[in-house]
C-alpha positions, -999 to 999 in steps of 0.1 A, spaced: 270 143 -710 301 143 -690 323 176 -680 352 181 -660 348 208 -628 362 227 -599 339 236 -576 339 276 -574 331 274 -536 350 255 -510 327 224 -499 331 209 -462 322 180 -449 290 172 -438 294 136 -428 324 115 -414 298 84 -419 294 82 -457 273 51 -469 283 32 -496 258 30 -524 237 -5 -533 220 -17 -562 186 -7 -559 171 -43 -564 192 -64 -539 202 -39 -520 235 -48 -515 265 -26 -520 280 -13 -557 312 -33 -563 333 -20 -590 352 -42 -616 383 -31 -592 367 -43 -559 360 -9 -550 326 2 -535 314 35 -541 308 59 -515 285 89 -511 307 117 -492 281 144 -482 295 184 -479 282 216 -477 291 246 -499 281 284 -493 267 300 -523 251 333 -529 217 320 -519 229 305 -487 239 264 -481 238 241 -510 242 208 -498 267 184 -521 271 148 -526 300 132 -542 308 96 -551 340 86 -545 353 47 -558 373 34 -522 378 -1 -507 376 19 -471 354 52 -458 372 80 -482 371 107 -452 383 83 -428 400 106 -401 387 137 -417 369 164 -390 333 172 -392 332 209 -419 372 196 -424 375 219 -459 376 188 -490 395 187 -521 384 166 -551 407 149 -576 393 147 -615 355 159 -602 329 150 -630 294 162 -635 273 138 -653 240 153 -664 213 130 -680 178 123 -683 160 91 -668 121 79 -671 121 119 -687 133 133 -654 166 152 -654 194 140 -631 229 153 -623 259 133 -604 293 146 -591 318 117 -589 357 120 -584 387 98 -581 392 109 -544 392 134 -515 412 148 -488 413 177 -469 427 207 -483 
């Protein structure tokens, strides 16, 4: 199941070094049909229980926080949550079209 979000807390950034994701079997990086690869962009978002740490892909030919300041405040264009089950284990990703600082 797919939804469309905001995240209700700012999220900064965590990482100016985000790794671009590989297929587990070879792995070598996750090309998209566009020639895009996609990129992990780590942050950090207070909540009511403290730090919740926040991973994001993002689909980018170059580093999508390129430039961007270590806990540099992030903004997330059409953010999707994905929630699923896999080998009977629940998962959830975040992906968006892109990020800047905002």
């Amino acid at each position: 199941m797919k939804f469309s979000i905001s995240m209700p807390n700012p999220v900064y950034l965590a990482n100016k070094n985000p790794f671009k994701k590989s297929n587990f079997e070879t792995k070598e990086p996750i090309v998209t049909a566009n020639g895009d690869y996609l990129w992990q962009v780590d942050g950090v978002a207070p909540n009511e229980r403290g730090i919740e740490e926040v991973s994001v892909t993002i689909e980018s030919q170059k580093n999508p926080v390129e430039g961007l300041e270590l806990m540099t405040p992030l903004a997330f264009k059409d953010l999707v949550l994905t929630i699923g089950k896999m080998n009977g284990k629940k998962f959830y990703s975040l992906k968006a079209a892109s990020v800047k600082a905002a």
